[in-house]
N, C-alpha and C positions, 0 to 999 in steps of 0.2 A: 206394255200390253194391257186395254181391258180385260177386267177377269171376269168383269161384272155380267157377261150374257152369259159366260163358258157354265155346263154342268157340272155337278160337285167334284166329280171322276179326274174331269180336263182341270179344274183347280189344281187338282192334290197333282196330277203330273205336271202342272207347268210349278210347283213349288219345289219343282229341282230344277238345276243348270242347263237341262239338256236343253232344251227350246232355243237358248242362246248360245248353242255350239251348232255346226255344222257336222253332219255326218261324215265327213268324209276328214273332217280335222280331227273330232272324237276318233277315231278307225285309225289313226295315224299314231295318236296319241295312248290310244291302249295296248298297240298292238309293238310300238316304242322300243319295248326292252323283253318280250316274250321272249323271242332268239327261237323261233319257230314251235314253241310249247302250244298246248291246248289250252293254257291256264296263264291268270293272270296274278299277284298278289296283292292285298291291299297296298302294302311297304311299296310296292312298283307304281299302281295308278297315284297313289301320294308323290312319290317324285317326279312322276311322267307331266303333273298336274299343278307341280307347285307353282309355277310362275302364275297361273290363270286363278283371280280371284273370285271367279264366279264358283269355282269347284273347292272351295275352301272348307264345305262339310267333310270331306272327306280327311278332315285331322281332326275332325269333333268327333268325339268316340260315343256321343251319346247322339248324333242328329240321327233326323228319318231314314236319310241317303245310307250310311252305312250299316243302320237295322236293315233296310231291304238287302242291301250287295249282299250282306252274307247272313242271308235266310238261306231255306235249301231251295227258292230256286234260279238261286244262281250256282249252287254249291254244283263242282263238278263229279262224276260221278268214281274217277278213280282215285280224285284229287282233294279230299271235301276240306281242305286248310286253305284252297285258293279258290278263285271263279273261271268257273269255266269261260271259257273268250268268245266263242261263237251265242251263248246266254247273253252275253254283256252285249256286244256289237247288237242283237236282235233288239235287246232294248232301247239300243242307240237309233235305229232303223225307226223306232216307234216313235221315240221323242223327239230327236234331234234335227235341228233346221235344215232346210236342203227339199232341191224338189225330188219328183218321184224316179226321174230316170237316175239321179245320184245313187238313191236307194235300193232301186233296183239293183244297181251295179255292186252294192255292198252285200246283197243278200244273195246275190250269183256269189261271189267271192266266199262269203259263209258256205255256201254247199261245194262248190266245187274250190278246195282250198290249193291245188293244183296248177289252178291256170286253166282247165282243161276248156276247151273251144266248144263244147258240145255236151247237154244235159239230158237223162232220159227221163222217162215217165215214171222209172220204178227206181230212183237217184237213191239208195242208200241212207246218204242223210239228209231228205228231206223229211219225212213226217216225224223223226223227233225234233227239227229246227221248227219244221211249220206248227205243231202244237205247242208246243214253247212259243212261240210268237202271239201266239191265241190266247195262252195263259198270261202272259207279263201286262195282255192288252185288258184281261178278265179279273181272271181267280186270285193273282196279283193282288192289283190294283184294289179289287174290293176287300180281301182280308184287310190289309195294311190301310186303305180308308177309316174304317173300322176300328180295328186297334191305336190308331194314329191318332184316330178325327172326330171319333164317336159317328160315326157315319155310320149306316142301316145294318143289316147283317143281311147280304149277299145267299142264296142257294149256290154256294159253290160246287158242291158233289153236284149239281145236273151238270156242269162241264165235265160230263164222264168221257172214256173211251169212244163211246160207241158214236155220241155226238162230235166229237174232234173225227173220226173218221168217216163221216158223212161227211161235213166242210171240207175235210181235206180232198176226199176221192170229188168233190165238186166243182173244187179247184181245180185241179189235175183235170180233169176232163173240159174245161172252159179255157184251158193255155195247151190243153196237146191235141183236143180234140182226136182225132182218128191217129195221130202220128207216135210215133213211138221216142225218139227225140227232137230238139232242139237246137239249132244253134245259137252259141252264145246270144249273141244280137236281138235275135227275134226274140229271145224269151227275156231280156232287159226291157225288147219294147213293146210285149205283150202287157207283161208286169206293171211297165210304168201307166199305161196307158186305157190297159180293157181290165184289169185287175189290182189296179192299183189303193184297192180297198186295202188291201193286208198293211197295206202301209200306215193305216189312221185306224187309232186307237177309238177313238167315237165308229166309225163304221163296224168296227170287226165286237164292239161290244153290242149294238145293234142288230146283229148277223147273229150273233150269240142267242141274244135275248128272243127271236123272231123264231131259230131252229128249237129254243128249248118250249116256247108257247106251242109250236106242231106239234112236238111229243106228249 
């Protein structure tokens, strides 16, 4: 890959593996040895991982890769010695190769962990997954720049509350419009196709950038 056009952001995330895995091989591969848990352990993605020597940071106890996994936000909330899986998968959703209907299908899968054929507008676990997705694409990315790269120092407090639920409620109203749920299908091919922003880490930090300049 040229790196030489990408901005400093898209650098520092293609200097991890994920760009040369496929979403839906990663999601295979983390979710490996859960046994149905919310949580994954380093000890687990190490052996889930060892034949693939792309992902070989993760026996480096001192690389980038394993300072971010176990920062707090990936730390789960009941769990904070392991990562939370639905954290991890969202970052996989942002990095990792694959087009958008793939992705789509993985971030249905994140909210609805069930199977369930049909999603509503007031889904439970969407707006702590959709902000988490905002942040790993943001407030992430730019600390760990930063501390990492000597890279600028970010206003990360304007990614407050009140901003994540403007995007979020704008979201929500541009995939249900007037409706109150979804069926599975139609909101994989909304997602992939009239929304398929959330999915690129350059867009959603431009979306970012654009709602904090109105404020």
């Amino acid at each position: 890959m040229d790196m030489s056009k990408l901005d400093r952001y898209t650098k520092f995330e293609k200097s991890f593996p994920f760009y040369r895995t496929r979403i839906d091989v990663f999601e295979g591969r983390v979710k490996r040895f859960v046994n149905a848990k919310s949580t994954v352990s380093i000890a687990q993605l190490k052996y889930s991982f060892k034949d693939d020597k792309k992902w070989a940071d993760l026996n480096d106890p001192n690389s980038q890769l394993l300072d971010i996994l176990t920062s707090s936000y990936f730390k789960d909330p009941t769990n904070d010695t392991e990562i939370n899986l639905q954290f991890l998968l969202l970052w996989g959703i942002l990095q990792c190769a694959g087009d958008n209907h793939l992705k789509a299908r993985v971030f249905y899968d994140v909210l609805q962990d069930s199977l369930q054929e049909t999603i509503s507008a007031n889904d439970k676990d969407f707006p702590e997954n959709f902000d988490k997705l905002i942040l790993l694409a943001t407030a992430m990315i730019y600390e760990f720049d930063h501390e990492q790269n000597n890279g600028p120092k970010k206003d990360i407090e304007a990614i407050n509350e009140d901003l994540l639920e403007n995007i979020r409620e704008e979201f929500l109203d541009n995939v249900y419009e007037a409706r109150a749920k979804l069926g599975r299908k139609e909101y994989m091919e909304i997602l992939a196709t009239k929304q398929s922003w959330i999915f690129d880490p350059s867009k959603i930090r431009a979306k970012i950038d654009q709602a904090i300049k109105k404020d």
